[in-house]
C-alpha positions in Angstrom: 0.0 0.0 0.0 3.1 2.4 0.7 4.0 2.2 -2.8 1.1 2.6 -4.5 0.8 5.1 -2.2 4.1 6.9 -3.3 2.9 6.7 -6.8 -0.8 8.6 -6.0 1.4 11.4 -4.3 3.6 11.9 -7.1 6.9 10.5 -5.2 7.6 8.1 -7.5 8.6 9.9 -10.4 12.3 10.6 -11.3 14.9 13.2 -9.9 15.3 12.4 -6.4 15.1 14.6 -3.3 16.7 17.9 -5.4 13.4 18.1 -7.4 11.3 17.0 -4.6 10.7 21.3 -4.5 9.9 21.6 -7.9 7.5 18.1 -8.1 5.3 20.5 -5.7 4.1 22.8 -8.7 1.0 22.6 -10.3 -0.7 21.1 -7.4 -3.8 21.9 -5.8 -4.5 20.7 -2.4 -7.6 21.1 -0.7 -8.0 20.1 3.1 -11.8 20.1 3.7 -13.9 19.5 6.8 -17.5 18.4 6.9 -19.4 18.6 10.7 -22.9 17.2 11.4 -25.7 16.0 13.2 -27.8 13.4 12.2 -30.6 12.2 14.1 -32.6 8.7 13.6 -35.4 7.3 14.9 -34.6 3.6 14.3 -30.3 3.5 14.2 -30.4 -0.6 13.7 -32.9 -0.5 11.1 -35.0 -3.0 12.7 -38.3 -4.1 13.1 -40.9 -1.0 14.3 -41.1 -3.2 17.9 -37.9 -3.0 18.3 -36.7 0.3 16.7 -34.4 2.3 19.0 -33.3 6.0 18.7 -30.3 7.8 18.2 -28.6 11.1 17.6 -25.2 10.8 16.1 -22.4 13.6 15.5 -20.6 13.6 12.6 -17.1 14.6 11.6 -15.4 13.9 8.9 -11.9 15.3 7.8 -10.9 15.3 4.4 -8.1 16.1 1.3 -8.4 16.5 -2.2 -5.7 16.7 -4.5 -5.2 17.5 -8.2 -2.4 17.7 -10.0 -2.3 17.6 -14.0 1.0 18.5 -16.2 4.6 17.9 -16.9 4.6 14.3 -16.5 2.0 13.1 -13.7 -1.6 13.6 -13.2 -3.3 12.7 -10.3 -6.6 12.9 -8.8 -7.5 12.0 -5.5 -9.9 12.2 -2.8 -9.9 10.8 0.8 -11.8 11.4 4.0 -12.1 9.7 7.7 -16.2 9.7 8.2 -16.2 9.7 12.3 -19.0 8.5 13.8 -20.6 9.1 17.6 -23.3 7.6 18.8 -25.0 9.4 22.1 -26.6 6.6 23.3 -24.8 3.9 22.1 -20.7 5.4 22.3 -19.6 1.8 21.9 -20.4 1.6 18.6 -18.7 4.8 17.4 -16.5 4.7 14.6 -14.1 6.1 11.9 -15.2 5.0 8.4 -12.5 5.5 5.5 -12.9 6.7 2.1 -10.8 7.0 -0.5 -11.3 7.5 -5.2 -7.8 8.3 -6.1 -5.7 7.6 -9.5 -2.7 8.3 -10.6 -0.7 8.3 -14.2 3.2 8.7 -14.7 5.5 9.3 -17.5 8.6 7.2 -16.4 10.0 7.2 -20.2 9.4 9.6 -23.1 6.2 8.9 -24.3 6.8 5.4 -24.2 6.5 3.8 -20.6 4.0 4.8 -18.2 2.6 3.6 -14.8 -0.8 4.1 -13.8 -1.5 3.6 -9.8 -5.3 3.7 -8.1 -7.1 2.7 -5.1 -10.3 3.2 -3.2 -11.4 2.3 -0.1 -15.3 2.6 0.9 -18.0 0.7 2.9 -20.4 -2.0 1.4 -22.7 -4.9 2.4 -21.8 -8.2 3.9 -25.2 -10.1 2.9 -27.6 -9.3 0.1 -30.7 -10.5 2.4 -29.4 -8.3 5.5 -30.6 -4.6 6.7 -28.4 -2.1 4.7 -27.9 1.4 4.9 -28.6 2.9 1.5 -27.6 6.8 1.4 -29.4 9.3 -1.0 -28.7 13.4 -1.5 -29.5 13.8 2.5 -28.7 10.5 3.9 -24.9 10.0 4.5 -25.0 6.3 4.4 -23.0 3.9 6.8 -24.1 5.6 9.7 -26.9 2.6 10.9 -25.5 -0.1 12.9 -27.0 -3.0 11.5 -23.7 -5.2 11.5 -23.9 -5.9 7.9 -21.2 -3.9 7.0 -17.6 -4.3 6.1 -14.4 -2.4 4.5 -13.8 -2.8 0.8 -10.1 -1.7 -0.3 -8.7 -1.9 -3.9 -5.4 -0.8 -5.0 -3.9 -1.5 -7.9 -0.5 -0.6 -10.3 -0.5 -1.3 -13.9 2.9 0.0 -15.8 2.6 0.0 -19.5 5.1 0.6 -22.7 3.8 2.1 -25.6 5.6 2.1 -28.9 5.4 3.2 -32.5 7.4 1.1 -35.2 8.0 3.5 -38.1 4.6 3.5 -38.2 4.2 0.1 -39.6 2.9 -0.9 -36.3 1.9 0.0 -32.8 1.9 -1.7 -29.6 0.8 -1.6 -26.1 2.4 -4.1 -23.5 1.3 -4.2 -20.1 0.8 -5.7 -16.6 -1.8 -5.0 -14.0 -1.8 -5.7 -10.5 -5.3 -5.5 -7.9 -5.3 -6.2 -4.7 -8.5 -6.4 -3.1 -9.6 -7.1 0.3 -13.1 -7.2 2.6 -11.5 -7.9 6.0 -12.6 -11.4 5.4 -10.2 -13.9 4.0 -12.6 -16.0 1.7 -13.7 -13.1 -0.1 -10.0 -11.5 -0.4 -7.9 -11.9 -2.9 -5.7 -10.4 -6.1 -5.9 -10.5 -9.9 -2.9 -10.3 -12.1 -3.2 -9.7 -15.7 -0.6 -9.3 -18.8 -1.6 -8.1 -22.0 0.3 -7.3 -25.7 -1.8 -5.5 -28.5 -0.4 -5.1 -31.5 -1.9 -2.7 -34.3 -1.3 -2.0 -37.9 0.0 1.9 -38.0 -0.7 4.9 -39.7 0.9 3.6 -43.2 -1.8 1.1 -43.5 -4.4 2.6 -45.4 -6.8 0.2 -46.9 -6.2 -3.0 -44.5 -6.1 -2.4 -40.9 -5.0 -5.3 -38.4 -4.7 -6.0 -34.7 -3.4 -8.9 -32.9 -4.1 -9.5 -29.0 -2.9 -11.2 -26.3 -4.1 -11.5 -22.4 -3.0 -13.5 -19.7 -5.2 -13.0 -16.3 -4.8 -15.2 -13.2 -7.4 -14.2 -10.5 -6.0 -15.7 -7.1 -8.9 -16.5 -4.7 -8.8 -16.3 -0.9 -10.6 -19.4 0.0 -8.7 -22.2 1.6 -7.3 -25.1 -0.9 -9.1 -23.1 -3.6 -7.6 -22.7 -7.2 -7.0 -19.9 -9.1 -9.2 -18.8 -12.0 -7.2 -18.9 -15.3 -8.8 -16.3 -18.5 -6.1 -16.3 -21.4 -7.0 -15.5 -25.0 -5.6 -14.7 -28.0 -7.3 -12.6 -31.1 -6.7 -11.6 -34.5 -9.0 -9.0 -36.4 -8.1 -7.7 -39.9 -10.6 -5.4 -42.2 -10.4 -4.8 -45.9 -11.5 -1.5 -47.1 -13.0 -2.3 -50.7 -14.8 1.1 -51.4 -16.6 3.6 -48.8 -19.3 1.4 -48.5 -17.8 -2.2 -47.8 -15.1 -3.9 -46.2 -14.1 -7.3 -45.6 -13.6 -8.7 -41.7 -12.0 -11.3 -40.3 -11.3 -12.3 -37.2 -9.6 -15.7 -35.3 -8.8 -16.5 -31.9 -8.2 -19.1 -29.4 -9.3 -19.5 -25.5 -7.9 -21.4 -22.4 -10.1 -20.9 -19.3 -10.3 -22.0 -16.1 -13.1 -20.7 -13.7 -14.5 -22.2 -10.5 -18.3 -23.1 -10.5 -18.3 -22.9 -14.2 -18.6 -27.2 -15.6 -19.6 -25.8 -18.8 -16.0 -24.5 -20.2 -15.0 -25.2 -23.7 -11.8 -23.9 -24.4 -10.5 -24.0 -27.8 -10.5 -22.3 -31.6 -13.1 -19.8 -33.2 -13.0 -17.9 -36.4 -15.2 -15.6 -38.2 -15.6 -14.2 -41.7 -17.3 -11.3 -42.9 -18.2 -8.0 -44.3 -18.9 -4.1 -42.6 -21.2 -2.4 -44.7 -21.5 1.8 -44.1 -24.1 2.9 -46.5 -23.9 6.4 -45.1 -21.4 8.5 -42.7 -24.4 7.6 -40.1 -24.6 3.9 -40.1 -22.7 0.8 -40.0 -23.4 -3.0 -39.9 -20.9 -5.3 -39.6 -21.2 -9.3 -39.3 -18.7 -12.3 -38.8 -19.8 -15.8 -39.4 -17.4 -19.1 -39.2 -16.3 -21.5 -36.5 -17.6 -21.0 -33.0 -18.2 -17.7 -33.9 -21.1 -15.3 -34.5 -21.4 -11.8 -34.3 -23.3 -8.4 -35.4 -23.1 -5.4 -34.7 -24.7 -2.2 -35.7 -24.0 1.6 -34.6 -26.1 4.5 -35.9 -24.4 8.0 -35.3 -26.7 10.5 -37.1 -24.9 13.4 -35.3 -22.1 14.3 -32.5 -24.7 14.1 -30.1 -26.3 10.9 -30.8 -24.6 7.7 -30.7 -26.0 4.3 -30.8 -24.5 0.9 -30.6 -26.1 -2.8 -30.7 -24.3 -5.8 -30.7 -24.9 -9.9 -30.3 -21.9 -11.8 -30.1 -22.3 -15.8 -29.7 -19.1 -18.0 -28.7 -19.0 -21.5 -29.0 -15.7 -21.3 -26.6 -14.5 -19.8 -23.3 -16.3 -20.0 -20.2 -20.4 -20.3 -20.4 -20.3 -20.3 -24.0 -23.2 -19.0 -25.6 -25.4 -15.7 -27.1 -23.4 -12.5 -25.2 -25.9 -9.0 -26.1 -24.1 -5.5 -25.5 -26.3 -1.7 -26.1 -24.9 1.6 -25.6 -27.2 4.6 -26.4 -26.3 8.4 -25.8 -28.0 11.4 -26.7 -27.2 15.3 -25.9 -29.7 18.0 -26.4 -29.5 22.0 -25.1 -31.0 20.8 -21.8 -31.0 17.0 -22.0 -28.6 14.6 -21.5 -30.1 10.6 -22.3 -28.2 7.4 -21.7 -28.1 3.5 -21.8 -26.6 0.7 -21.3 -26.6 -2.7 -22.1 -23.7 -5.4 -20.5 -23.7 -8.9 -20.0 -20.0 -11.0 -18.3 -19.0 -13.9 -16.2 -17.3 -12.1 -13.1 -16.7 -12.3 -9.7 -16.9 -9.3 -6.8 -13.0 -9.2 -6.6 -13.3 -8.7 -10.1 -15.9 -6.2 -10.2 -14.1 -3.9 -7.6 -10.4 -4.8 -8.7 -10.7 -4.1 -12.3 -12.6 -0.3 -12.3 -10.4 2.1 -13.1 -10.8 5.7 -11.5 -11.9 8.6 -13.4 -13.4 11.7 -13.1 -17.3 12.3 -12.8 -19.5 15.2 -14.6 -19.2 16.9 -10.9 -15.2 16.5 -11.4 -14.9 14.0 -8.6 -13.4 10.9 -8.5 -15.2 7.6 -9.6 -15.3 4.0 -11.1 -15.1 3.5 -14.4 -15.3 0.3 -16.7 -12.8 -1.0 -19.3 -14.4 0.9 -21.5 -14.3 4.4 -20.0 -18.3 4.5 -19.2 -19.1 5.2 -15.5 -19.8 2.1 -13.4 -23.2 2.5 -11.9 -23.3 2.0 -8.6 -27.7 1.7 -8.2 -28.6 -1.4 -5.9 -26.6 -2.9 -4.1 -25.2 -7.0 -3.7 -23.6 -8.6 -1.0 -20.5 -10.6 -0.9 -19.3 -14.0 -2.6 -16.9 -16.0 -3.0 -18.4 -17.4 -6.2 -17.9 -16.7 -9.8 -21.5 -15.1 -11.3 -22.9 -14.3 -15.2 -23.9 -10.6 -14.4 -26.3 -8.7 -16.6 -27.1 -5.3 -16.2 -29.2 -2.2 -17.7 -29.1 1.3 -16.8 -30.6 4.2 -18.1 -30.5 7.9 -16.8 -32.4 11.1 -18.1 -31.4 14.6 -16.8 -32.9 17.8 -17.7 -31.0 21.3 -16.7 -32.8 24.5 -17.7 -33.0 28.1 -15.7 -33.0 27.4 -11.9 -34.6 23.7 -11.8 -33.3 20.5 -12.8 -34.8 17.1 -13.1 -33.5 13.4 -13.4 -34.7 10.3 -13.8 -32.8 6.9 -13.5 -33.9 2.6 -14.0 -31.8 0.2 -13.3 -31.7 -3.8 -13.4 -29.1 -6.2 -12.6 -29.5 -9.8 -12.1 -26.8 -12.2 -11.2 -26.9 -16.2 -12.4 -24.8 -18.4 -10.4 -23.6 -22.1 -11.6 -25.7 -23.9 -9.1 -29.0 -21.8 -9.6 -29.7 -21.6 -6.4 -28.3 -18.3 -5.6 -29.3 -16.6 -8.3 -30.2 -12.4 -7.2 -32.0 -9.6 -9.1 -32.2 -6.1 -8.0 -33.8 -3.4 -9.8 -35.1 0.2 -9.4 -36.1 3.8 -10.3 -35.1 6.7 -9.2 -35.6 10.8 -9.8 -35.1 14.2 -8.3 -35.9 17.8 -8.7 -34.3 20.5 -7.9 -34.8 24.2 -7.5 -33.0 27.4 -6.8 -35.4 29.4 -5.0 -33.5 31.9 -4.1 -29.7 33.3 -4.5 -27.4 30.3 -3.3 -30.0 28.5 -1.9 -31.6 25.6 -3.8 -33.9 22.6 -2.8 -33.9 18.9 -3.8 -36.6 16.3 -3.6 -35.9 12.6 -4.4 -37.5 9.4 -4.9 -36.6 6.4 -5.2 -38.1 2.6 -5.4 -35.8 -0.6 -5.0 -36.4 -4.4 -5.3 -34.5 -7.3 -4.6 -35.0 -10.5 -5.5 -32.8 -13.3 -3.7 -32.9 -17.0 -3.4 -35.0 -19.0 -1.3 -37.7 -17.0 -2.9 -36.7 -13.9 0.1 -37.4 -9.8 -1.3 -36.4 -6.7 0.1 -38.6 -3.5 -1.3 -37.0 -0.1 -0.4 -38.9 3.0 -0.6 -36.6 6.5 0.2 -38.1 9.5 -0.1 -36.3 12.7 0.6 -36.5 16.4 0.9 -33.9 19.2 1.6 -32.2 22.6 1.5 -29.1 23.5 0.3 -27.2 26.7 0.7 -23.9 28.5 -0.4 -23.3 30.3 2.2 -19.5 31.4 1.2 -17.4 30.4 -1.6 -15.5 27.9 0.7 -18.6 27.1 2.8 -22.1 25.5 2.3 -25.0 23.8 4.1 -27.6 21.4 4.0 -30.6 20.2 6.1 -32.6 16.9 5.0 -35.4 14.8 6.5 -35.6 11.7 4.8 -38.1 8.3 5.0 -36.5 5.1 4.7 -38.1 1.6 4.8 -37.9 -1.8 3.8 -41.3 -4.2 3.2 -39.2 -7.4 3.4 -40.7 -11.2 2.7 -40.0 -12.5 5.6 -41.5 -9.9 7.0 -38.7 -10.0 10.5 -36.5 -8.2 7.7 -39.2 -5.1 7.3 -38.3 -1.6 9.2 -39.2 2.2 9.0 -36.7 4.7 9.8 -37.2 8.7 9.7 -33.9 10.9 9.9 -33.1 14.4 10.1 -29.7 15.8 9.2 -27.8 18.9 9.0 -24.1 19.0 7.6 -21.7 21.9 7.1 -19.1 21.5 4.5 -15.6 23.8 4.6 -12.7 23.9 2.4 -9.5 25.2 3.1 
């Protein structure tokens, strides 16, 4: 942790102590320091007969730091969420938080070394009480006992290297670490990848051959590790401005507990990408073990559209794989969604997000492929490996003093046995208003459901209402109420909680 560490600070990079001075430029620190009350009339989240009161203090310290230029950008944020309880002082605590990520330039333009980590608080069981926070609720602050530490951190050096122009390539490793407090759900994934593409003297054929290696180590006890390796080869043809030729062959050798149904092996394709217009494209690959079409419809920078089914004959749970991306951009509108399906595992999902920066230019998750990982519902932990598919769609509207979003999610994960198998899905929207000069109010909504096994539900309503203020450049306020509760089957699993808070935020 000290190293990556060194890396998200900037310390790493070349020149010593003498430049240590220097390294300093360019970045902007901000200490920042949140204070608050909260006040809940059920603080275990349990049944109404058993609901007990509390009124907690909250104070929670915190740093953010930018830096972006010369040869390292970094972006992180951290903060210590301290919690303490009046009436129960023995459950006080200090909950950590940490988005950060990090990118060097060791080497002229050629090698590189990106570092991240983040550290926040989840779920232990699906079927257990949990917490959920909202634009008033801080989350984490209900002591229901089904809560634990998640911390990733990873390094990932890369070398990147142009041939003359013939060819380019991309070599590089990746380590994650990732850890619950728990030793059957810790563990570490390793992966080593080479991409080789045709360069900018290739004008009509374009090529790319591509290589990965990933060995996901698992913390059970006498447990093997997971093995992914697969190797691709993808050249196109440009005929004329309306047709190309495709091809594509590979190979896949996996190894992944839970899953009987592997069948590693050979698969090629051939095919054709038709573009009748600059708007459209449809591309399809036919051949051994291999089936795929795509289609994207772009009719301006705003819009973009992309639908793909991909079937594999090979690889782990072979079969039909669907994939959607949809984004639109108007004056005041901004429209997504999202389409993914993946075999995966929680160390997975939490070790392999990168860490980006949100529209609000804070720190969060993103996927392999630069999209923001949503983070609606909410799973507990496993140990096993899971076919996860998920949709998300979010709708915002921005115009004068009020804005409005919308949000629907659904995620279902399908285990091997098919008796664990969980679903969670939901809606959600706000509004907000500026009233008045640097003061603004925000009501939410939001429905959850979960579907677990042994035929158990959880059905979260939170409703919310609040006031925010500006009351200095470096200072601002809120004050919430929210309604929170849970009509469970069984029905010991139902609760009700009302909570007021009021926070002051301060930077430095």
């Amino acid at each position: 942790m000290c190293g990556v560490a060194a890396l998200l600070l900037g310390l790493g990079t070349p020149g010593g102590a003498q430049e240590a001075a220097g390294a300093l430029e360019g970045w902007r620190i901000t200490p920042q320091l949140g204070v608050g009350v909260i006040y809940s009339d059920n603080i275990r989240l349990a049944p109404a007969d058993e609901a007990e009161s509390d009124l907690v203090l909250e104070v929670e310290p915190g740093v953010s730091m930018r830096k972006q230029g010369g040869r390292l950008e970094v972006r992180l944020d951290y903060s210590a969420q301290g919690l303490f309880y009046t009436n129960d002082s023995d459950a006080s605590t200090v909950n950590h938080n940490l988005r950060a990520f990090s990118v060097t330039e060791l080497y002229q333009d050629r090698l590189f070394v990106d570092a991240y980590g983040s550290v926040s608080q989840v779920p232990i069981a699906s079927d257990g009480p949990e917490d959920r926070g909202g634009f008033f609720r801080p989350g984490n602050t209900a002591l229901t006992g089904n809560q634990t530490t998640q911390a990733n951190f990873g390094i990932s050096p890369y070398w990147r290297q142009d041939f003359g122009g013939w060819v380019e390539a991309l070599l590089r490793y990746r380590y994650d670490d990732v850890a619950f407090g728990r030793d059957e759900f810790d563990g570490n994934i390793q992966t080593a990848t080479l991409d080789l593409a045709s360069g900018r003297r290739f004008s009509r054929l374009n090529w790319n051959l591509a290589y990965s290696h990933q060995r996901e180590e698992r913390g059970e006890a006498d447990s093997e590790d997971d093995i992914r390796e697969r190797a691709t080869g993808r050249a196109s043809y440009q005929i004329n401005n309306q047709w190309a030729l495709l091809a594509e062959v590979g190979y896949v050798n996996d190894r992944v507990a839970g899953f009987e149904n592997v069948d590693n092996g050979l698969f090629w394709g051939l095919g054709a990408n038709w573009t009748p217009s600059r708007f459209f494209s449809l591309a399809a690959l036919y051949g051994l073990n291999l089936n795929e079409v795509v289609a994207q419809w772009n009719p301006t920078s705003r819009t973009r559209l992309r639908v793909g089914r991909r079937e594999e004959e090979v690889g782990v749970d072979p079969g039909v794989r669907w994939e959607g991306l949809f984004a639109h951009r108007t004056r005041y509108t901004t429209w997504s969604a999202s389409y993914t399906e993946e075999v995966t595992s929680v160390r997975r999902l939490f070790g392999e997000s990168l860490i980006g920066v949100g529209p609000d230019g804070l720190p969060v998750a993103l996927d392999e492929e630069g999209q923001i990982v949503p983070v609606d519902g909410s799973f507990g932990l496993s140990t096993e490996n899971f076919l996860r598919k998920r949709f998300t769609s979010r709708v915002t509207y921005q115009r004068g003093r009020s804005g409005l979003g919308f949000n629907v999610f659904d995620e279902s994960r399908e285990f091997p046995d098919g008796d664990s198998d969980e679903n969670t899905y939901g809606v959600g929207m706000f509004w907000s208003w500026q009233f008045a000069p640097r003061t603004r109010s925000i009501i939410g909504l939001r429905w959850e459901r979960d579907d677990l096994s042994d035929d158990r539900q959880n059905e979260y309503w939170i409703s919310e209402f609040g006031l925010a203020r500006q009351i200095s450049p470096d200072m601002d306020g809120l004050l919430g109420y929210s309604h929170y509760r849970n009509e469970a089957d069984p029905s010991d699993q139902s609760f009700r909680e009302n909570q007021l808070n009021a926070r002051l935020n301060m930077r430095f």
